[in-house]
C-alpha positions as CSV (number, residue, x, y, z in Angstrom):
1,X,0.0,0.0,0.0
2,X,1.4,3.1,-0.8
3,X,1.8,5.9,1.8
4,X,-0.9,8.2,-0.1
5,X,-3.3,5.8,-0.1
6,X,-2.4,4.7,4.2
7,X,-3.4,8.5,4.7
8,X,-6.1,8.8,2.7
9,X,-7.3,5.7,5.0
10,X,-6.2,6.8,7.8
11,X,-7.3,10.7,7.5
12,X,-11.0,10.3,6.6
13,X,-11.7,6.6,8.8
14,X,-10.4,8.2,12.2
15,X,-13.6,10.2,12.0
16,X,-15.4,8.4,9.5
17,X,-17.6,6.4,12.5
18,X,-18.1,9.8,13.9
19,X,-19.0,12.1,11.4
20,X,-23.2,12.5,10.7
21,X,-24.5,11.1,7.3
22,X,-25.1,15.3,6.4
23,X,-21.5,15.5,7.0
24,X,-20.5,12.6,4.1
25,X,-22.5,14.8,1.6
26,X,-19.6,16.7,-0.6
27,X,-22.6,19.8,-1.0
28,X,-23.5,20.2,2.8
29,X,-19.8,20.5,3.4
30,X,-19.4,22.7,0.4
31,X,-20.5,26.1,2.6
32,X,-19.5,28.6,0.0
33,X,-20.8,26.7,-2.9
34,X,-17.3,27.1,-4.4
35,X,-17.8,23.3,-6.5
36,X,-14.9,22.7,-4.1
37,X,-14.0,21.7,-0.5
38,X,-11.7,24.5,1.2
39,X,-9.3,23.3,3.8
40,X,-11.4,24.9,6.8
41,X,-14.6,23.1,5.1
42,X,-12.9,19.8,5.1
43,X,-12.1,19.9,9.0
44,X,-16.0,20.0,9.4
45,X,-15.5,16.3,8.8
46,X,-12.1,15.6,10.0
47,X,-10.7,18.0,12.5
48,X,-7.5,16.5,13.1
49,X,-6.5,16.9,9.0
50,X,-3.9,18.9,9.1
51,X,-3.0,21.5,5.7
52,X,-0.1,18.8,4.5
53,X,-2.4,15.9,4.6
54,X,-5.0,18.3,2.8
55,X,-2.4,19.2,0.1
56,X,-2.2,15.4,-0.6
57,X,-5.7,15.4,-0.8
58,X,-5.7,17.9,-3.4
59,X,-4.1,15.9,-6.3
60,X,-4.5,18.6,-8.8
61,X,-3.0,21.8,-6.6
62,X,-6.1,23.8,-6.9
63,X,-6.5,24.5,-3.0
64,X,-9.8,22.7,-2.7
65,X,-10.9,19.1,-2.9
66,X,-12.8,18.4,-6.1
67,X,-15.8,16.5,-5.8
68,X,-13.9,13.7,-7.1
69,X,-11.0,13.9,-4.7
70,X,-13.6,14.1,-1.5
71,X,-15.1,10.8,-3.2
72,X,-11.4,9.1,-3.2
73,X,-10.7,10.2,0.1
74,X,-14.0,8.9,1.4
75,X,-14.4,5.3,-0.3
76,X,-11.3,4.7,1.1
77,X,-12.2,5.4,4.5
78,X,-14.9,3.3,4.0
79,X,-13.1,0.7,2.1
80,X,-11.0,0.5,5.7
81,X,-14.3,0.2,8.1
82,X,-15.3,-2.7,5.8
């Protein structure tokens, strides 16, 4: 497994079990209705993500997570309750 993929695990799953199902939607997340997660919007549902795990997140460098990107990071945090 390579280390992107541990984190991507490990980032979204430690709050995964905690997080509401409103907080798993990418648009109730999505505060400013910017099409993209912000780094303060995406420690709504993982607080302890801090802004170097969010930049590996953020495969294509735009400074928020794509809708795609939030939907990598969270089947594999589901992928690892499973």
């Amino acid at each position: 497994m390579n280390p992107k993929t541990i984190f991507l695990t490990l980032g979204f799953g430690l709050v995964a079990s905690a997080a509401h199902a409103e907080s798993d939607n990418f648009n109730a997340l999505d505060a400013d209705n910017s099409n993209g997660l912000s780094f303060a919007e995406a420690l709504a549902v993982a607080p302890n993500l801090t802004a170097l795990d969010f930049a590996k997140l953020d495969s294509d460098t735009s400074g928020e997570l794509s809708k795609a990107e939030f939907a990598q990071w969270k089947a594999a945090a589901e992928k690892k309750q499973n």
